[in-house]
Structure formats: structure tokens, C-alpha cells
N, C-alpha and C positions, 0 to 999 in steps of 0.2 A: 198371721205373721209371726207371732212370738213359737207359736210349735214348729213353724217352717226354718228361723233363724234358730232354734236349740237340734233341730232334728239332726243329726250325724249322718243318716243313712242320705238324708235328702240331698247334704252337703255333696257328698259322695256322690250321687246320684243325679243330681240336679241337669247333668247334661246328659241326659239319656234319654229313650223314649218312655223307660217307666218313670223317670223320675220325673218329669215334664207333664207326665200323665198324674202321677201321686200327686202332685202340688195341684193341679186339679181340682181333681176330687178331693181334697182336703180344704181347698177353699171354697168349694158349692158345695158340698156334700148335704147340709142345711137348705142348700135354697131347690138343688134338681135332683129328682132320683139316678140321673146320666150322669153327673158330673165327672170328670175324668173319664169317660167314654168316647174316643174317637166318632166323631160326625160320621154318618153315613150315605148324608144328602148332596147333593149339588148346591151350592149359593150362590150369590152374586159374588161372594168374593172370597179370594182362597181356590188352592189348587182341588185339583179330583178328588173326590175320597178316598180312591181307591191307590193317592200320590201321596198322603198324609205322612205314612208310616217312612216311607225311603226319602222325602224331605225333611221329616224329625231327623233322621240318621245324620241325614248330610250335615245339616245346619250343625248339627251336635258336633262332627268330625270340623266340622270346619272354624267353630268357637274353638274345639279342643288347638287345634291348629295354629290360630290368631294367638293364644295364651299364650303357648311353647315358643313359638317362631316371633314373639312382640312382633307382630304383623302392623296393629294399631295399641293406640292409648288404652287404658281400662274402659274410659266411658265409651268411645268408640265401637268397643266390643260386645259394650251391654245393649249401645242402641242397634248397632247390627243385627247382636240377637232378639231385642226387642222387634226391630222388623220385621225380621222372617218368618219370627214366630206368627204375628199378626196375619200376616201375608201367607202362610201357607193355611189359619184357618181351623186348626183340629178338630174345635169343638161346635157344636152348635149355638154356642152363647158362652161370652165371658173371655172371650181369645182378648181383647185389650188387656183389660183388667189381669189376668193369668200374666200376659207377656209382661207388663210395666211388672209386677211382683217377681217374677223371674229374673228379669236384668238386676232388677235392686239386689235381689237375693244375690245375685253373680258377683255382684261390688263389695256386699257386705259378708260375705266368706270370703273375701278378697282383701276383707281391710280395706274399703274404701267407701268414700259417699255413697248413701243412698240421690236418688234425683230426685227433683222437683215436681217434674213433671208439670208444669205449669201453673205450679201452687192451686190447681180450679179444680173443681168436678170434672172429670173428661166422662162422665156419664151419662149425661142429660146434654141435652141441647143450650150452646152455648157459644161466646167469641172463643174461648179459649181451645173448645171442641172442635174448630173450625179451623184453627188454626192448627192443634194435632194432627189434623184429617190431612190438610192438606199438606204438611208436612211429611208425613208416610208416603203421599202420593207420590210428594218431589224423590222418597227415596225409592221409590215403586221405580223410578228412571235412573237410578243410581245415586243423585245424590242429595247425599245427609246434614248439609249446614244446618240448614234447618231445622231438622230434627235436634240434632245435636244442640243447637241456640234451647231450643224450645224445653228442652229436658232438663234445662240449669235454671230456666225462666225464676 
């Protein structure tokens, strides 16, 4: 987090597919030799592999979009792109964890709150995990209270 919040380039970049990618690999780079490597499998969850790269695009155009046009509030906008990110999948492991870092990143180049995120581990098995999960799901349908409640928690 402190390289990601001083980096310029990331700033600059953070809504792109490299930079969405850099922040990645910059945050497993230690833990997976793939880190910041676009998935190339099928999962249970998340679109085709082969859909990753033209859904980074969109999501990206479409944050850009929300910013410019005040479509929604700030947090609004981070858990948007917190969803999508999740929901389209890129990586093979760590797409949570990546997307919650991203949206904070999005607020705090923004001059704004970092989230909560439910003050818990959302990493292990848990109430609070459970509660995330099925939060994403409800916006999997559109909509976000929920999510949005759950990210101030």
C-alpha cells in the first residue's frame, strides 16, 4: 500500500488495464510467480478469459465516465468498481483483495476515505465473509445497499 499510494505512474494509471494489472503484481509479486498475469482458466466465477482484457476496458471507460459526468457519489464509484473488478475475475487468486485495494486507492487519490470494509478478515472463513459474499451477490442483480452499508461497517 505505501508504494501504491506514493507511486505517480499508478495514480495516473490505476484505471487501465496496465495499471489494474501493475497493482497486481505488485501486491503478490512475493507470494505467486503469475501475479499480475491475466487468468487463462475458466472458474466458477468471473467472465471468460478470453472476456477479461475488453471488460478491464469497459469497467475502466466507464469509472472514467462516472468521475466526469458525477454519475454517482465517490464511494459509489469505488464500490462499483470494486464489483466489477471482482466479477469479471482477472486473476487466478487475489481478485478480492486486488479489487478492495484498488477502490481505496480510487478514494485516496481522490482525497477521500479509505473503506472499512467490514473492519474483519474478509479472507478466511467467517460472519463477516459471509456477509461480503453475499453482498456482491445482491449487486451481481444490480443492487448495491448492501454492499455500500457493508464497506462503512
Amino acid at each position: 500500500m505505501q508504494w501504491a499510494e506514493k507511486s505517480r505512474l499508478l495514480k495516473r494509471e490505476l484505471l487501465t488495464y496496465s495499471g489494474l494489472f501493475r497493482l497486481h503484481k505488485e501486491l503478490f509479486k512475493e507470494v505467486w510467480s503469475w501475479a499480475g498475469i491475466q487468468r487463462i482458466s475458466e472458474k466458477n466465477i468471473g467472465v471468460a478469459p478470453h472476456q477479461v482484457g475488453r471488460e478491464i476496458a469497459k469497467l475502466c471507460e466507464d469509472v472514467h465516465y462516472w468521475i466526469e459526468n458525477k454519475t454517482y457519489e465517490w464511494d459509489e464509484i469505488a464500490v462499483r468498481l470494486h464489483h466489477r473488478l471482482v466479477f469479471i475475475h482477472p486473476f487466478a487468486n487475489g481478485n478480492g483483495r486486488h479489487a478492495r485495494i484498488a477502490s481505496d486507492l480510487l478514494l485516496a487519490y481522490n482525497n477521500r476515505e479509505s473503506f472499512t470494509w467490514g473492519a474483519e478478515d474478509l479472507v478466511t472463513d467467517g460472519e463477516a465473509r459471509k456477509v461480503y459474499i453475499s453482498a456482491l451477490q445482491e449487486a451481481d442483480r444490480g443492487n448495491y445497499p448492501s454492499l455500500m452499508k457493508f464497506v462503512t461497517m
